[in-house]
N, CA and C atoms as an extended XYZ file, in Angstrom:
270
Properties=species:S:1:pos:R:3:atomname:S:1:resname:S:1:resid:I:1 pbc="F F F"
N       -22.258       -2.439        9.240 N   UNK     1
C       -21.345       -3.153       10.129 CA  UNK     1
C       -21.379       -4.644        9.794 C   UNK     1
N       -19.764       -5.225       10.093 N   UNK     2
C       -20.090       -6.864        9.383 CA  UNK     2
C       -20.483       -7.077       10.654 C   UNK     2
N       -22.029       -8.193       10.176 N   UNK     3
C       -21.997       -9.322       10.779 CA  UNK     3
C       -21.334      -10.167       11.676 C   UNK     3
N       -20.995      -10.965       12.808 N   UNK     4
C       -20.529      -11.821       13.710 CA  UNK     4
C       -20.852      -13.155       12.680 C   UNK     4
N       -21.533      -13.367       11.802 N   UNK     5
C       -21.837      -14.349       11.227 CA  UNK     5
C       -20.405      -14.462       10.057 C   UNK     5
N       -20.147      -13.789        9.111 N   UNK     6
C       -19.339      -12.834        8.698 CA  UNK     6
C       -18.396      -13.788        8.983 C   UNK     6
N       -17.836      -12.789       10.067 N   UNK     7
C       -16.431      -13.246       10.629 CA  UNK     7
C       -16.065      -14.478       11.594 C   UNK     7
N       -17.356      -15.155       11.816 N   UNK     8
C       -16.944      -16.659       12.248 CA  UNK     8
C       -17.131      -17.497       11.162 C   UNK     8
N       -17.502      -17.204        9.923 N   UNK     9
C       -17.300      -18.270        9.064 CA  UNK     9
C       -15.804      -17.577        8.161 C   UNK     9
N       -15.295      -16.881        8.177 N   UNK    10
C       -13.887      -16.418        7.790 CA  UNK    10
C       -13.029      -17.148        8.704 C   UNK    10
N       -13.252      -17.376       10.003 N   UNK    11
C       -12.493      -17.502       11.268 CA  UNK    11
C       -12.178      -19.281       10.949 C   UNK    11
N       -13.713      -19.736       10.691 N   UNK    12
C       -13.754      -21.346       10.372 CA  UNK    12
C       -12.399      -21.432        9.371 C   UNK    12
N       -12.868      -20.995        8.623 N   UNK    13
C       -11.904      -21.450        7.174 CA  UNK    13
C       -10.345      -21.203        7.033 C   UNK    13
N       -10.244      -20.212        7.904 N   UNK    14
C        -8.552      -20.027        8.334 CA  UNK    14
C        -8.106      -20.718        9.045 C   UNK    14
N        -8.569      -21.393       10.402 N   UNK    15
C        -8.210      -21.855       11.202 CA  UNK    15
C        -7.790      -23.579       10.677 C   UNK    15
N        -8.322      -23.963        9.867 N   UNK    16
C        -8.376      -25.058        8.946 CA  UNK    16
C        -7.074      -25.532        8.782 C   UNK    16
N        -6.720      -26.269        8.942 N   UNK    17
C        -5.306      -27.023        8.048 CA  UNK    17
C        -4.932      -26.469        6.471 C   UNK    17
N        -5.997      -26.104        5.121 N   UNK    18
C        -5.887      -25.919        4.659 CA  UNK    18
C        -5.395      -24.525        4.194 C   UNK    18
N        -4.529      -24.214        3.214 N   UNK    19
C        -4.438      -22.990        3.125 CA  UNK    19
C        -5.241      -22.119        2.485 C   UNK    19
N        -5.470      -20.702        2.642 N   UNK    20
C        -7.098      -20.142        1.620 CA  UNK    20
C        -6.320      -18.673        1.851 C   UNK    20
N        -7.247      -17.920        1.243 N   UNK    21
C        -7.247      -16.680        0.316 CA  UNK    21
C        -9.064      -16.451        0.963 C   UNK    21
N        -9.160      -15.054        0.786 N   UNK    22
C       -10.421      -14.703        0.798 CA  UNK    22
C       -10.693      -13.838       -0.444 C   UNK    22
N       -11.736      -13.583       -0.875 N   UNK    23
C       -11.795      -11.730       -1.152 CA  UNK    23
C       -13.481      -11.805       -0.542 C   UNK    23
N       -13.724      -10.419        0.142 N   UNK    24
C       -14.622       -9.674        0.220 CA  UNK    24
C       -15.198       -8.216       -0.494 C   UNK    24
N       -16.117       -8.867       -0.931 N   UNK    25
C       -16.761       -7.506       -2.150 CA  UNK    25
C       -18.039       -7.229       -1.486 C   UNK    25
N       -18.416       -6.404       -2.195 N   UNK    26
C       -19.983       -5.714       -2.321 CA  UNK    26
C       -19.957       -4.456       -2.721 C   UNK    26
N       -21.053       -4.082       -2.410 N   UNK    27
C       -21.485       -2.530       -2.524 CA  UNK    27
C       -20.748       -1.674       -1.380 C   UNK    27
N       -20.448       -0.439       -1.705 N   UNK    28
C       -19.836        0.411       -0.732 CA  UNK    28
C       -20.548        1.029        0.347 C   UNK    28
N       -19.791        0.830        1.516 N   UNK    29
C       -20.748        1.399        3.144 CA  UNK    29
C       -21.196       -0.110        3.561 C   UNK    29
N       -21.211       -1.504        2.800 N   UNK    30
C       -21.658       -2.517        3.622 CA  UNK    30
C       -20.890       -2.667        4.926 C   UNK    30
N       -19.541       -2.265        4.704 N   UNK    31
C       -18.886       -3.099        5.864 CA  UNK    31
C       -17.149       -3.899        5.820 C   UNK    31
N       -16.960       -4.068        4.234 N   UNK    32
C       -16.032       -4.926        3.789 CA  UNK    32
C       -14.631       -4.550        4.568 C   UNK    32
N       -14.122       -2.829        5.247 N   UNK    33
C       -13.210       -3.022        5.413 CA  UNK    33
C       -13.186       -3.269        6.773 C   UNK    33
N       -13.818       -3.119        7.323 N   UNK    34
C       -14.609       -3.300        8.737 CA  UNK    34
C       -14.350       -4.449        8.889 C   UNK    34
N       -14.750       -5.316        8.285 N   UNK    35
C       -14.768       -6.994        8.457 CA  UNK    35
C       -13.360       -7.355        8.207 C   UNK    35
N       -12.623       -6.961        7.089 N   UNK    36
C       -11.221       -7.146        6.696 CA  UNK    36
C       -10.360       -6.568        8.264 C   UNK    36
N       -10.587       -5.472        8.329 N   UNK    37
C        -9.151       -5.226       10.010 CA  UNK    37
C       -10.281       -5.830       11.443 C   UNK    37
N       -11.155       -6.055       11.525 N   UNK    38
C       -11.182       -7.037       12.310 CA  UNK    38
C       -10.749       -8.597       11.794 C   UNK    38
N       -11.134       -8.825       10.964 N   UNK    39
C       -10.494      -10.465       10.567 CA  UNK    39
C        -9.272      -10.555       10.807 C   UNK    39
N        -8.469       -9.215       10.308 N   UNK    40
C        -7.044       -9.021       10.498 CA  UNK    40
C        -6.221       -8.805       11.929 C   UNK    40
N        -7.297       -8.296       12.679 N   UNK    41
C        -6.593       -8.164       13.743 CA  UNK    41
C        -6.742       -9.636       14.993 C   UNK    41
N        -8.111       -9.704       14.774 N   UNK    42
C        -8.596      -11.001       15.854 CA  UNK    42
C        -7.560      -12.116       15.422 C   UNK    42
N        -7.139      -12.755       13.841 N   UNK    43
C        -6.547      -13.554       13.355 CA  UNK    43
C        -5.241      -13.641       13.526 C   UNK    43
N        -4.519      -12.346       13.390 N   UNK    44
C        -3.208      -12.012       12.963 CA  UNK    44
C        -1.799      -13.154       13.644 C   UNK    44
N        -2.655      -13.779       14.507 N   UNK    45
C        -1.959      -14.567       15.501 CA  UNK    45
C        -1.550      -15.855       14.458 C   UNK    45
N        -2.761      -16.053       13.951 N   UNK    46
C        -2.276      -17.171       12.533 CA  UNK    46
C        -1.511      -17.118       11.535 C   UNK    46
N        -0.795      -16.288       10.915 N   UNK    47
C        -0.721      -15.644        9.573 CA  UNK    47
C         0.983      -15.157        9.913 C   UNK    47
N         2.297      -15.420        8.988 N   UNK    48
C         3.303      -14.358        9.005 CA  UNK    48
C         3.042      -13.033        8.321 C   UNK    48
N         2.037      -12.965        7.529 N   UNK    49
C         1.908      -11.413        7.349 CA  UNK    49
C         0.268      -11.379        6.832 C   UNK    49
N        -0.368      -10.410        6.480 N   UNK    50
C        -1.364       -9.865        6.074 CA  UNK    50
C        -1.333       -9.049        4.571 C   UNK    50
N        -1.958       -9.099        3.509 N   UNK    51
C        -1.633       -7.786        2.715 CA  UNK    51
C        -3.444       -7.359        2.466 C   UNK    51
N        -3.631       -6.571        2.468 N   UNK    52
C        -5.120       -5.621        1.683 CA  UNK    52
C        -4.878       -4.700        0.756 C   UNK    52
N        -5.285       -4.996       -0.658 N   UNK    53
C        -5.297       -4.496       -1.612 CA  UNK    53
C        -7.088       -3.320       -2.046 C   UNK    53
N        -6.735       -2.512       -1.956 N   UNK    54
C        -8.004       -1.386       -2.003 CA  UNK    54
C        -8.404       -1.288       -3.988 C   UNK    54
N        -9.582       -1.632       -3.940 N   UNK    55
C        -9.689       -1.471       -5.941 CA  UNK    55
C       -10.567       -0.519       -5.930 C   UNK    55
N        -9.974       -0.314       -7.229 N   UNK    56
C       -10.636        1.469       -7.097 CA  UNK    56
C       -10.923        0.872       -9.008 C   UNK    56
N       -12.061        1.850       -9.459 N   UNK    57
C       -12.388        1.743      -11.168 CA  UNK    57
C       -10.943        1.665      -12.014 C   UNK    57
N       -10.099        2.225      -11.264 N   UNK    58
C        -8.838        2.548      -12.285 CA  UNK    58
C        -7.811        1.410      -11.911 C   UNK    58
N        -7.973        0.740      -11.183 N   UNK    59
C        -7.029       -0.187      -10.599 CA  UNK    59
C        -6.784       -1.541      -11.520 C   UNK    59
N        -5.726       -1.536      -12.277 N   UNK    60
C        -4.992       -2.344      -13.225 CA  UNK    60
C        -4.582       -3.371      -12.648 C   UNK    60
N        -4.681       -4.721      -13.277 N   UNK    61
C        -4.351       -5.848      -13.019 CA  UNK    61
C        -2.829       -6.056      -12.525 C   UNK    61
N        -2.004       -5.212      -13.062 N   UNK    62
C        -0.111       -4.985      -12.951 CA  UNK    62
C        -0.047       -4.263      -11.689 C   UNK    62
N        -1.260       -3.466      -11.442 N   UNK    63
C        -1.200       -2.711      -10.126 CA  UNK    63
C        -1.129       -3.910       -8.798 C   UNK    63
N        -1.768       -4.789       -8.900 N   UNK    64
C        -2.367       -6.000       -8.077 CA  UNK    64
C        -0.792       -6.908       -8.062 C   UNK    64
N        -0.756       -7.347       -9.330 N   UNK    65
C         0.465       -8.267       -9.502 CA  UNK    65
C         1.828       -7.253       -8.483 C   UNK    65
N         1.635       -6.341       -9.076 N   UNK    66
C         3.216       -5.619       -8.402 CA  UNK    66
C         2.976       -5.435       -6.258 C   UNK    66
N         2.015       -5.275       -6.220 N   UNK    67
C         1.236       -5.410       -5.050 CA  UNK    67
C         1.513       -6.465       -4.197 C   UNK    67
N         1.150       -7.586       -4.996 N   UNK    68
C         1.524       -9.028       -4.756 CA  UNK    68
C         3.543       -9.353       -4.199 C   UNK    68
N         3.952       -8.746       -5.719 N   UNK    69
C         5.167       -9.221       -5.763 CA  UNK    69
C         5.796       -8.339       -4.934 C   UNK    69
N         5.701       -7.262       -4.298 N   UNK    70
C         6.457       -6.124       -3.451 CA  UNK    70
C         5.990       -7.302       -1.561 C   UNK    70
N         4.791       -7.228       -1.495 N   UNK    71
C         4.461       -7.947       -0.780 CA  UNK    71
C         5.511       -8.863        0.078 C   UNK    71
N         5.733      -10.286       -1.294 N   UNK    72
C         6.220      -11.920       -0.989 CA  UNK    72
C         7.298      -11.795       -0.892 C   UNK    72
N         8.207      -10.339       -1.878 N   UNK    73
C         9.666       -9.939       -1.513 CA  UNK    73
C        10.258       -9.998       -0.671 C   UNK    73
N         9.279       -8.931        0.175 N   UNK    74
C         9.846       -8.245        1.300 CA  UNK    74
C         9.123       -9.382        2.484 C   UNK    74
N         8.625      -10.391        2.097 N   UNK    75
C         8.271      -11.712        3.161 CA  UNK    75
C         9.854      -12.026        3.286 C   UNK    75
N         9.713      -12.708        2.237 N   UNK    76
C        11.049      -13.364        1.861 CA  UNK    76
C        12.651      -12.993        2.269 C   UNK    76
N        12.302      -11.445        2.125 N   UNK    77
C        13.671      -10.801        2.335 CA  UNK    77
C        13.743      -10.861        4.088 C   UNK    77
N        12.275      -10.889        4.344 N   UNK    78
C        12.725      -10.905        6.083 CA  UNK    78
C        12.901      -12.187        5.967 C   UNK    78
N        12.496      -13.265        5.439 N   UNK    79
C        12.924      -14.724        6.325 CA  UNK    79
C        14.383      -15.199        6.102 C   UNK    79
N        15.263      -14.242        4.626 N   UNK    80
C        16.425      -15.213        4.640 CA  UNK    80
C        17.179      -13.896        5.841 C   UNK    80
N        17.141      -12.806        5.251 N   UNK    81
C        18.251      -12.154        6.505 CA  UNK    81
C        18.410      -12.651        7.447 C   UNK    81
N        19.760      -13.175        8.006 N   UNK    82
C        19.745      -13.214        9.380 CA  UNK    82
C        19.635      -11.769       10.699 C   UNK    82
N        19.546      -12.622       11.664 N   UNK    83
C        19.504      -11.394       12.505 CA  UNK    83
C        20.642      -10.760       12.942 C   UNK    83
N        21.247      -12.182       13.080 N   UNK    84
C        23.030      -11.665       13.723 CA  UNK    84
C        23.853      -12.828       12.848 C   UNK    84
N        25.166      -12.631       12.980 N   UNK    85
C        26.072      -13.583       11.989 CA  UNK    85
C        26.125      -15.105       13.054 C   UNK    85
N        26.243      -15.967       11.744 N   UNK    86
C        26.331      -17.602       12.549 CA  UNK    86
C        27.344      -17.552       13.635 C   UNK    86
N        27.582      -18.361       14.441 N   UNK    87
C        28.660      -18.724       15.090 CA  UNK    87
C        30.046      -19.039       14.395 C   UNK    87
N        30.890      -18.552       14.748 N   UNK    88
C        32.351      -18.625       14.141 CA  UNK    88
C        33.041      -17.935       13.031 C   UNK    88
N        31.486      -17.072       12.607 N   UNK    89
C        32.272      -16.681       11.517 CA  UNK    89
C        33.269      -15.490       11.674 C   UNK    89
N        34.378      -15.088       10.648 N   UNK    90
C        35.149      -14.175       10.548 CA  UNK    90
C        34.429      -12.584       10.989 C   UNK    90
């Protein structure tokens, strides 16, 4: 189980003005995803989206990149759509 130590120094560093990235590793059964959907959920209030990428021995660098880029797309694609049409238009 993570630590409370853990996740208030994750908590520090987000809350920050600055912008950051994490990754959490180790050995398997420590805790990592445990700590990741709580970080994710206690936080989520900060953040327009979240992504978690799972690596596995076989997991290719293009796997990550496309991961990435499916991701910022579909950010993107929600921020230009509008919701409803401007005022006045036809």
């Amino acid at each position: 189980m993570p630590e409370k130590k853990e996740l208030r120094l994750l908590e520090k560093g987000f809350k920050s003005d600055v912008k950051r990235a994490a990754i959490i590793h180790g050995f398997g059964g420590i805790g990592k995803t445990v700590l990741a959907t709580r970080f994710a959920l206690k936080m989520g209030y900060y953040f327009e989206g979240t992504l978690g990428i799972k690596f596995t021995p076989t997991t290719r660098p293009e796997d990550i990149l496309n991961k990435f880029n499916s991701f910022f797309a579909d950010e993107r694609k929600a921020r230009i759509e509008p919701d409803s049409e401007p005022a006045g238009s036809p």
